[in-house]
Structures are given as structure tokens and as C-alpha cells.
C-alpha positions as CSV (number, residue, x, y, z in Angstrom):
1,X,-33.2,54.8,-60.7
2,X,-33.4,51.7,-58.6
3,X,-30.3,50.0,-57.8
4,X,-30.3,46.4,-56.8
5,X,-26.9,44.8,-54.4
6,X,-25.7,44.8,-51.3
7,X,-23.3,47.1,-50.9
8,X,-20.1,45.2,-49.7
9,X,-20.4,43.3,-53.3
10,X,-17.5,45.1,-55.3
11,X,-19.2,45.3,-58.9
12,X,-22.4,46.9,-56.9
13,X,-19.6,49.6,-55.3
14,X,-18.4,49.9,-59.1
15,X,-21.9,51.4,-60.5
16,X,-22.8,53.5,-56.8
17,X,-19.2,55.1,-57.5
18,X,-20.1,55.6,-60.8
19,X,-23.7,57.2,-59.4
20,X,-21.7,59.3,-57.2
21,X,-19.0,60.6,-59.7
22,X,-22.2,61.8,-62.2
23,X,-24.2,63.2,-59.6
24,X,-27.0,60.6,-60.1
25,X,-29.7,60.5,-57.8
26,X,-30.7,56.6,-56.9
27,X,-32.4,54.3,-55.1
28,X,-29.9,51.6,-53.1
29,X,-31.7,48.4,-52.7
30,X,-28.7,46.0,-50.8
31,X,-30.3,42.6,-51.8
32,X,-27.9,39.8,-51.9
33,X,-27.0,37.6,-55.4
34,X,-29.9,35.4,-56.2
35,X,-32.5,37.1,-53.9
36,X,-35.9,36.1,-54.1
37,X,-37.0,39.3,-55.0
38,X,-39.4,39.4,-57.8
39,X,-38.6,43.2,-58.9
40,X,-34.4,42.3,-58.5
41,X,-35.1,38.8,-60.3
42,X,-37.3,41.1,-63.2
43,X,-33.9,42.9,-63.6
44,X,-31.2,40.2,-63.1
45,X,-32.8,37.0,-64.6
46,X,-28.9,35.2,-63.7
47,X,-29.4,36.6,-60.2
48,X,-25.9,38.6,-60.6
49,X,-25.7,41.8,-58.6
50,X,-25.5,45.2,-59.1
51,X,-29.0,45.5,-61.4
52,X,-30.7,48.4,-62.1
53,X,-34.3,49.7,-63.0
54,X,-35.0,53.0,-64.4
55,X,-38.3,53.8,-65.7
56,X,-39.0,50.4,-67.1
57,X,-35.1,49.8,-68.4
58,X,-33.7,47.0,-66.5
59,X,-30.2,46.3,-67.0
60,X,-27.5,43.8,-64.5
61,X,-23.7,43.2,-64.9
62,X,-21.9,46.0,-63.9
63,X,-19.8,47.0,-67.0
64,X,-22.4,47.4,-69.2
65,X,-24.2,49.9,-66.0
66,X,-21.6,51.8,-66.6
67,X,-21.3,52.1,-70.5
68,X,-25.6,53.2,-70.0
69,X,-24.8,55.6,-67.7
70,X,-21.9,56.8,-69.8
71,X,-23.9,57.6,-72.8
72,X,-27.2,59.0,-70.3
73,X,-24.8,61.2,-68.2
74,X,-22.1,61.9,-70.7
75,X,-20.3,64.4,-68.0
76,X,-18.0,63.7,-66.5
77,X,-17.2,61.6,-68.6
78,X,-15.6,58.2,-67.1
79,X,-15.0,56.8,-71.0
80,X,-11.8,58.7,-72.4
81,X,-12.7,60.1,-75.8
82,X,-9.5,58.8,-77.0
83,X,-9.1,55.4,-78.9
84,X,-5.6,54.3,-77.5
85,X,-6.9,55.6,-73.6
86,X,-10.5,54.3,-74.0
87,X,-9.0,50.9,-75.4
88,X,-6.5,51.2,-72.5
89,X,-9.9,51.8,-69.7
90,X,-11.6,48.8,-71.3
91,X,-8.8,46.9,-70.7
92,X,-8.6,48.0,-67.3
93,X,-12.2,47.3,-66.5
94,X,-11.6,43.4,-67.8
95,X,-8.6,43.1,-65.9
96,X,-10.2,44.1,-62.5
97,X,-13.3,42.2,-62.9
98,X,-12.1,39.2,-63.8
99,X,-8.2,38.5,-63.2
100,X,-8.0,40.5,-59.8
101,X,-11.2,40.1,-58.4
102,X,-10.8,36.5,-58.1
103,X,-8.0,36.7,-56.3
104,X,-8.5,39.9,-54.4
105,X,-11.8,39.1,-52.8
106,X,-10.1,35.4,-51.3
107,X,-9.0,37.1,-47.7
108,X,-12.2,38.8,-47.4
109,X,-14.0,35.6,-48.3
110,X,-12.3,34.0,-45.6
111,X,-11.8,36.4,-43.1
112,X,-15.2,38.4,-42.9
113,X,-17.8,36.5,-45.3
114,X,-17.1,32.9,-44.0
115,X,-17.2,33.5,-40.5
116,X,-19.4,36.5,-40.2
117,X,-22.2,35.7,-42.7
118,X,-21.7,31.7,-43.5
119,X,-20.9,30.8,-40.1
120,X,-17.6,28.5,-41.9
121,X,-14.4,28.4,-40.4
122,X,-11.3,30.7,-42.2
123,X,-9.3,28.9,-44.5
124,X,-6.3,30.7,-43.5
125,X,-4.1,28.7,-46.1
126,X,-6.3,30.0,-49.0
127,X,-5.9,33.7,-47.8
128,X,-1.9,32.8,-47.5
129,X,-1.7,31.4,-51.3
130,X,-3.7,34.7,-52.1
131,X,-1.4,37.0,-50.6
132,X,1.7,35.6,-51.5
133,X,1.6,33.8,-54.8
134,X,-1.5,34.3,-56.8
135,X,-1.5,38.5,-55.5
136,X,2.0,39.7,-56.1
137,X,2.2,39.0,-60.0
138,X,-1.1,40.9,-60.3
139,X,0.3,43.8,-58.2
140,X,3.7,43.7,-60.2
141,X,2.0,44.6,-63.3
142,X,-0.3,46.9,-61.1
143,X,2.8,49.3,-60.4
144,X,4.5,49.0,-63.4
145,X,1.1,50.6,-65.2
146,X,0.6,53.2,-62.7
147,X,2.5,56.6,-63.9
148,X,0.2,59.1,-62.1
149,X,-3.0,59.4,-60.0
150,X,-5.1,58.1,-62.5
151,X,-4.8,54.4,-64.6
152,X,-5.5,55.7,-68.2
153,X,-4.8,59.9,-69.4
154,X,-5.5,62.3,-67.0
155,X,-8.9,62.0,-65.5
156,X,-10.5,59.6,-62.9
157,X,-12.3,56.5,-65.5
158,X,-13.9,53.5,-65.3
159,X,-10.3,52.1,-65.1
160,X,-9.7,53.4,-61.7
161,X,-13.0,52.0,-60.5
162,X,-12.9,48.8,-61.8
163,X,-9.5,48.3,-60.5
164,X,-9.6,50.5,-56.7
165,X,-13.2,48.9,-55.7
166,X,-12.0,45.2,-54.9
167,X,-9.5,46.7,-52.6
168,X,-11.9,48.3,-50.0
169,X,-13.1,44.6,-49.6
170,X,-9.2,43.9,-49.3
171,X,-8.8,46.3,-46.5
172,X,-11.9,45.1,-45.0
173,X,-10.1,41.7,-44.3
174,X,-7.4,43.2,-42.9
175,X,-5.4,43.1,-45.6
176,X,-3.4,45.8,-47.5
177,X,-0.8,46.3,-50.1
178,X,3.0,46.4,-49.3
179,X,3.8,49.8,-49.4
180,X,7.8,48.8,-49.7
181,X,7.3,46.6,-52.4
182,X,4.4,48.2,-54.1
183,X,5.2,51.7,-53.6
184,X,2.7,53.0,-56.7
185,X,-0.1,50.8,-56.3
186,X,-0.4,51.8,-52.2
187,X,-0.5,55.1,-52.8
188,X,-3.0,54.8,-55.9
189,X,-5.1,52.5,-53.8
190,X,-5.4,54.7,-50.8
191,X,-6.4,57.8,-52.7
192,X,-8.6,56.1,-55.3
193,X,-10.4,55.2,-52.0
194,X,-10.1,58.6,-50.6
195,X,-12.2,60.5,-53.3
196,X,-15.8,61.6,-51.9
197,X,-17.3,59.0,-54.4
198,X,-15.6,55.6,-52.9
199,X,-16.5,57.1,-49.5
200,X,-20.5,57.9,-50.7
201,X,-20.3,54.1,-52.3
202,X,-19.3,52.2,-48.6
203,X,-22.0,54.1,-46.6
204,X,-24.0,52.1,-48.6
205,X,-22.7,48.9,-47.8
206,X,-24.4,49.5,-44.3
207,X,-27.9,49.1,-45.9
């Protein structure tokens, strides 16, 4: 299997975690959104990273990588078998895609992308409304949900991806959640990011 994204992209960390978690041996090509690549653009007609290639299957959004490899490599399983916990992981996998990312990705927009790679000044202002009014809402509910070391039942799921790989790109940006005030969601973050499948995921993000 080819896999098509830089590695510092959050939805490409989502399916090399995934990878990682089923033992799935892959090929990381860390092209950026909208490359000119004709085997990436073959795969990813929008340009949207991650993509993948696997014998002739092409496939891009990273949600629906992850249902493909679900029903490929069944075990472990990262889908719960049960309809209120599997309804719960979809959920999950929405609400870190789309309500948190865009707010969780702002510091290291500004911080490390802008600067860095753009060669923009920081809009330190954007990264202050992030933090302290468009975050804290999002992390309220965050910590409220969080009963254990996993989001949904009692195994690791698409859930806990979906919702732990923003915040590498969080910390990245020198940025990190409030133990004090958050006490669930730090601790949940930290050893989300700790298992040997995150860590496998941001090697690659040196490619």
C-alpha cells in the first residue's frame, strides 16, 4: 500500500496510526495537498491528503481509509462491534475532523506553518482567540466525555485517533492543554500520544 501526505497533516497521521495499530506494512509518500503528482492526483482527484493506492484501489479522505482498512484488517478491530459504541466512534470521528480540527490546527498555522513554510508573519491574535474562546468550549465537552483511557467502550478506536492526532500539531506550536482546568483531556491527550502507534505515525512526518 502506497500512502500519499506529508506527515505533519493530521488526517495523514490519522490513517499511518491506523497502519500502525494493524500491523500494515506501507509505503509513506509525504507529498503536500494539491501536489503535482500524477500517481497522488490519480488517487486524490480534489487534491486532499492522506490518499492511498493498493494494488490498483485508490481511495483519499481519511475516514473512509479507515472504514477500508477496517473491513481488510478486521483485527484489531478500531470499529466497536456495538451499535450504541460504534455510533458513539462515528461521532467522535466527525467531531474531531471537523469541529476541533479547525480550531485546533490555528496555533500551529500561525506559529510553525506561517513562518516556517509560508514565510508569513504570526497572527498572534488568531492563535489568542483560538486558545481562549473558540478552544475551551470544545475541551469542556472533551472532559466531560472522557470516563477512562479510551473515548468509546474499552478499547483504543477510531475515536481516539480522530480526536488525539490534531493535538500533536497542538503541541508542535507550543501549545498544550490546561492540565488544572482540563484535568481528563491532558492526561488522555498525553497517553493517546504516548502509544507506540502515534510515536511510529510522527517519524514520518520527517519524510
Amino acid at each position: 500500500m502506497i500512502v500519499y501526505g506529508t506527515g505533519y497533516s493530521p488526517f495523514v497521521r490519522k490513517t499511518l496510526v491506523a497502519l500502525a495499530e494493524k500491523g500494515v506494512p506501507y509505503e509513506h509518500r509525504p507529498v503536500m495537498f494539491h501536489a503535482p503528482d500524477q500517481d497522488f492526483q490519480a488517487c486524490s482527484p480534489l487534491g486532499k491528503i492522506p490518499a492511498i493506492e493498493e494494488d490498483g484501489f485508490r481511495l483519499a479522505d481519511s475516514s473512509a481509509i479507515l472504514w477500508y482498512l477496517e473491513r481488510k484488517h478486521p483485527a484489531p478491530a478500531l470499529a466497536p462491534t456495538d451499535p450504541k459504541a460504534l455510533g458513539r466512534a462515528v461521532w467522535f470521528d466527525k467531531f474531531g475532523d471537523t469541529e476541533l480540527f479547525g480550531k485546533l490546527i490555528v496555533p500551529f498555522v500561525e506559529r510553525v506553518l506561517k513562518p516556517n513554510m509560508m514565510k508569513q508573519p504570526t497572527d498572534e491574535a488568531a492563535v489568542t482567540k483560538a486558545l481562549d474562546k473558540d478552544l475551551p468550549p470544545l475541551f469542556d465537552y472533551l472532559e466531560g466525555e472522557i470516563a477512562g483511557p479510551y473515548l468509546v467502550g474499552k478499547a483504543f478506536s477510531m475515536a481516539d485517533i480522530s480526536i488525539a492526532t490534531g493535538f500533536y500539531n497542538f503541541h508542535l506550536a507550543q501549545a498544550r492543554v490546561d492540565a488544572g482546568r482540563w484535568p481528563k483531556l491532558a492526561a488522555y491527550v498525553d497517553a493517546t500520544l504516548g502509544r507506540p502507534s502515534f510515536r511510529t505515525a510522527v517519524e514520518a512526518k520527517k519524510g
